[in-house]
N, C-alpha and C positions, 0 to 999 in steps of 0.2 A: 172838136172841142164843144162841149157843152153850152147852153144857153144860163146864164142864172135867172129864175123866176121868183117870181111870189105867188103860190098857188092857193087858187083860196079852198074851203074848207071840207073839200069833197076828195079832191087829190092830195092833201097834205096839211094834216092835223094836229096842234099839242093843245092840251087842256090836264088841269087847268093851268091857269094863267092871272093873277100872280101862282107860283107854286111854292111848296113848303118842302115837300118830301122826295114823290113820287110822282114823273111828269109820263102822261101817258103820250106817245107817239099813233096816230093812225095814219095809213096810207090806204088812195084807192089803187092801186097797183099791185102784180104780184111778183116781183124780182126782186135780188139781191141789191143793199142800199147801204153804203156807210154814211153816217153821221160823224160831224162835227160840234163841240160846242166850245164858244170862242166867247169870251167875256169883253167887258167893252173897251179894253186897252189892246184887242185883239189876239189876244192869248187864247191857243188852244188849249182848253183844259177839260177835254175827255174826246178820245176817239173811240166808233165805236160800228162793226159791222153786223149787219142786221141783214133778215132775211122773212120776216113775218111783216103783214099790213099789220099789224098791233102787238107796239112794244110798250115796254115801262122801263126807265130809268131814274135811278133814285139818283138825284140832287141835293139830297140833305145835309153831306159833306162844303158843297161851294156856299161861299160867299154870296150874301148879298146884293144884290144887283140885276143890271138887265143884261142878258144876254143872248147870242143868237144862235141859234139851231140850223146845220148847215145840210142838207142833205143830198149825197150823190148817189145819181144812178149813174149806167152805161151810158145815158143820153142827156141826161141834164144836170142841174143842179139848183136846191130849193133853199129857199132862207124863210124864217118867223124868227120873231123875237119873242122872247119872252124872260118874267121879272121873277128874280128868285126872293122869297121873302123869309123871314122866319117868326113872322107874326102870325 
């Protein structure tokens, strides 16, 4: 079973932050990762499996609000939050 972390900005990156549109994902890693993004009533509202240290996901359909970015590998598991805006 997996660890949950907080990893800071070198192993696991979104910007920007608030975001509007398009939220860019970076990883220092190079393996296969699915993503979660879970709004603050904890609702999943996008799954998503990835395979590159740098993704883009567009956000511009959700709602307003803060939410978190959940990220598993084989061995772990990562979380950041971040604030969808439309300002």
């Amino acid at each position: 079973v997996g660890k949950i972390s907080n990893f800071n900005a070198i192993d696991f990156s979104i910007s920007p932050n608030p975001v509007r549109d398009e939220l860019l994902i970076k990883v220092g890693f190079n393996q296969p990762y699915k993503i979660d993004l879970v709004n603050s009533l904890g609702q999943v509202v996008l799954k998503k499996s990835m395979s590159h240290n740098q993704e883009i996901i567009n956000v511009s359909e959700l709602p307003d609000g803060i939410y978190s970015i959940i990220l598993k590998t084989s061995n772990d598991i990562l979380m950041q939050k971040f604030i969808k805006t439309s300002d």
